[in-house]
N, C-alpha and C positions, 0 to 999 in steps of 0.2 A: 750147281754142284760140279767141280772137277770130274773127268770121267777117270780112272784109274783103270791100268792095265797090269793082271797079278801074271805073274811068269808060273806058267804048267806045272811048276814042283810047289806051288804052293797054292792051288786050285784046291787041294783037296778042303783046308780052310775056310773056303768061300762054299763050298757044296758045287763045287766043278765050274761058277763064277768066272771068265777070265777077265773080265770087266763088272765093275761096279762107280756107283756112283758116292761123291765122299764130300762131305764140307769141309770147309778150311784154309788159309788164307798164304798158309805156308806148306812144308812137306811135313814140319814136325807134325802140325797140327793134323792131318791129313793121316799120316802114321798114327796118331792116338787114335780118333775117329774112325779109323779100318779095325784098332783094334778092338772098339766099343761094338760095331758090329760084329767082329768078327774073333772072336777070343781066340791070341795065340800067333794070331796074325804079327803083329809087333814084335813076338822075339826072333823073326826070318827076318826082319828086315833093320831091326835096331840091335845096336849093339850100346849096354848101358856104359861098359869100361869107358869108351873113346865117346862115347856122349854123340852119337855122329849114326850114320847109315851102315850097315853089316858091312864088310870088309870086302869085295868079292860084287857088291851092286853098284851097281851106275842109275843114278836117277835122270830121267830125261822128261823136261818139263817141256812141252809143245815145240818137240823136236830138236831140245837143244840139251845136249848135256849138261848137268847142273855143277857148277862150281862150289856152291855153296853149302850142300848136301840139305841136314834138314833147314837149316835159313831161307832157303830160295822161296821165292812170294810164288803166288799160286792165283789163279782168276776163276770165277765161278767156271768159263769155257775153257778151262786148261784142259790137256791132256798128259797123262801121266806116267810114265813106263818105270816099271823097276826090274833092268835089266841084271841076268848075273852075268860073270864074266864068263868069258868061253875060253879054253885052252885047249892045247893042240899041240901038234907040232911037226 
């Protein structure tokens, strides 16, 4: 199973979780499966309008930012971030 890493504002979903484990072969799949465990989880991170990843997250699959968002393939030893953005100035 992918190890998946949830961002602090959305711990409280997992029961303070900031890693969990998820099957799935892509991110979408992966995204559903979080949500199967984790009810609620999916609408922090999907956005149904744009059919795609919330607006504002960066997926980073085993270190590498994902172009693809939910398309990107996934391996049982992936590792998984779903970064928000940061702003500043």
């Amino acid at each position: 199973m992918a190890e998946v890493w949830i961002p602090p504002q959305m711990q409280d979903v997992t029961g303070g979780q900031e890693r969990v484990q998820v099957d799935g072969r892509t991110v979408r799949q992966l995204v559903n499966n979080l949500d199967n465990q984790f009810p609620g989880l999916k609408s922090m991170l999907y956005d149904e309008e744009e059919d795609d990843i919330m607006a504002g997250l960066a997926v980073i699959v085993d270190g590498e930012a994902s172009q693809l968002g939910l398309l990107e393939r996934v391996s049982e030893t992936s590792e998984v971030h779903f970064l928000p953005a940061i702003g500043g100035g």
